[in-house]
C-alpha positions in Angstrom: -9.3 -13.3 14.7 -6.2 -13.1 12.6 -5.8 -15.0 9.7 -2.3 -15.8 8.0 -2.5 -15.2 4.3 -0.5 -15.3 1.3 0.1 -12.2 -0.5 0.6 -10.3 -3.9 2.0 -6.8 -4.2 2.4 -5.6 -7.5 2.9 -1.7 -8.3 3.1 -0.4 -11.8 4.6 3.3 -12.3 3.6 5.4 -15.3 5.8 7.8 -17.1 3.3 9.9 -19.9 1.4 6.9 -19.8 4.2 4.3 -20.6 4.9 1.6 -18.0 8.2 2.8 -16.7 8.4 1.0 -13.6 7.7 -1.9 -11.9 7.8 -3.7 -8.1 6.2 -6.6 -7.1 6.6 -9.8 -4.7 5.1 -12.5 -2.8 4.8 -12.3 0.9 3.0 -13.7 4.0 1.4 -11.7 6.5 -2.1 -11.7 8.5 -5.3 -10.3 7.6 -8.1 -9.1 10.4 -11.2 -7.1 11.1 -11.7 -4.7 14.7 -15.2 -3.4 14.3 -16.1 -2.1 11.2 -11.8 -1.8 9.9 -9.7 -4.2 7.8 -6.3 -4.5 8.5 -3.3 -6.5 6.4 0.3 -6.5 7.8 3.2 -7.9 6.2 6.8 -7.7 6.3 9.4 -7.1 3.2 12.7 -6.5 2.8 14.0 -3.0 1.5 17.6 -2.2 0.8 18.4 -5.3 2.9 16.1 -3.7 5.9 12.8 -5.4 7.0 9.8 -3.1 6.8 6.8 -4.1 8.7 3.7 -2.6 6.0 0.2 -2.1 7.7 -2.6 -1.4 5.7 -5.7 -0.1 7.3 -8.7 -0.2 5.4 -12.2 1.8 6.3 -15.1 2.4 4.4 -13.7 6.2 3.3 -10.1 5.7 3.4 -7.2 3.2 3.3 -4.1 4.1 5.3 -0.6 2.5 4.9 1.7 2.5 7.1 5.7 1.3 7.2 8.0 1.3 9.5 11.4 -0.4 10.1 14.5 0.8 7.3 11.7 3.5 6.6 8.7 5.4 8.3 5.7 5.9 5.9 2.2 7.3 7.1 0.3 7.6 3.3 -3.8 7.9 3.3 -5.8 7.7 0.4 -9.0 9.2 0.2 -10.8 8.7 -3.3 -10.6 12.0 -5.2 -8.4 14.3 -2.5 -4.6 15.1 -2.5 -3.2 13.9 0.8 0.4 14.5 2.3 3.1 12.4 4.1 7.1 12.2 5.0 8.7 9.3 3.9 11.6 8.9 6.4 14.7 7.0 4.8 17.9 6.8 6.6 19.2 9.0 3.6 16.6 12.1 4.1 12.8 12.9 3.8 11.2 13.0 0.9 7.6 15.2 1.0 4.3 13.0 -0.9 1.6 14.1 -2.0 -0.7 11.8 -3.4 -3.8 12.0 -5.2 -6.5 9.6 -5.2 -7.9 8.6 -8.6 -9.2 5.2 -7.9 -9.7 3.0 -4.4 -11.4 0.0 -4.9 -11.6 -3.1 -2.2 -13.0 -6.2 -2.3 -12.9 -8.6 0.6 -15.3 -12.0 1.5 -13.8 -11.4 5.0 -12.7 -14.9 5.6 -10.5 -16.4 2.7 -9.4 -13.5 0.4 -9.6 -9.8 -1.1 -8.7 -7.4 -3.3 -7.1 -3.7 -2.9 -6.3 -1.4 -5.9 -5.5 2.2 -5.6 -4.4 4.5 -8.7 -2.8 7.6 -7.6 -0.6 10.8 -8.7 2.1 10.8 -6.7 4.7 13.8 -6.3 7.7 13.8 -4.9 9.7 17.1 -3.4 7.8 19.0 -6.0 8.8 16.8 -9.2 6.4 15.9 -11.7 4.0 13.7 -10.8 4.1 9.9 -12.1 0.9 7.3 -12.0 1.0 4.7 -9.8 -1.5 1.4 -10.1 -1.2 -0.5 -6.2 -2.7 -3.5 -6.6 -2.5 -6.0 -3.6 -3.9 -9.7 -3.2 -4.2 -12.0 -0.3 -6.0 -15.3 0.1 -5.9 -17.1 3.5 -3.0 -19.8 3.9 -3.7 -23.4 3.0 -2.4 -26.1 5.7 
């Protein structure tokens, strides 16, 4: 069953372990289990474009996707370097993303928890910390 829910996105980017950036909003979106795999999809807006965000979460691996303004395919497996295009109507930019921490925490009705810190490189550059953290709790009526 899906379950509306508010959430909290908040990411924190690290320059030589200064805070140098950082993004965060409020959203709603819906939350739901298929067989052993959480899912949380929401939508944002991104340089005035909606981007639908789905994040699929299984017991080795948490995937997110985005589509809309942009096209996004990003896993993160703890402790591995993975790789993805991110599609922007200006170009493709080539990730690679490495997996420090993944931790989630869910009571599968009401609310849960999802933080990832990863390495992220971009085309080649130097790559910058990144702390995703992400909040739900189910919608009050």
């Amino acid at each position: 069953m899906r379950v509306p829910v508010q959430i909290y996105v908040q990411n924190k980017i690290f320059q030589n372990q200064t805070e140098e950036e950082r993004i965060e909003f409020y959203t709603t979106g819906e939350f739901f289990k298929k067989q052993h795999t959480f899912y949380l999809v929401y939508d944002e807006i991104q340089d005035d474009e909606t981007v639908k965000t789905l994040i699929k979460i299984s017991e080795k691996e948490t995937t997110l996707i985005r589509s809309g303004g942009i096209r996004l395919r990003q896993c993160f497996k703890q402790g591995q370097k993975t790789y993805a295009n991110y599609e922007t109507p200006y170009g493709t930019l080539k990730l690679a993303a490495e997996t420090k921490s993944l931790i989630w925490h869910t009571d599968e009705e009401k609310h849960g928890t999802l933080s990832i810190e990863y390495l992220l490189e971009i085309n080649g550059d130097t790559p910058r910390l990144h702390s995703l953290s992400i909040q739900f709790k189910k919608e009050e009526h």
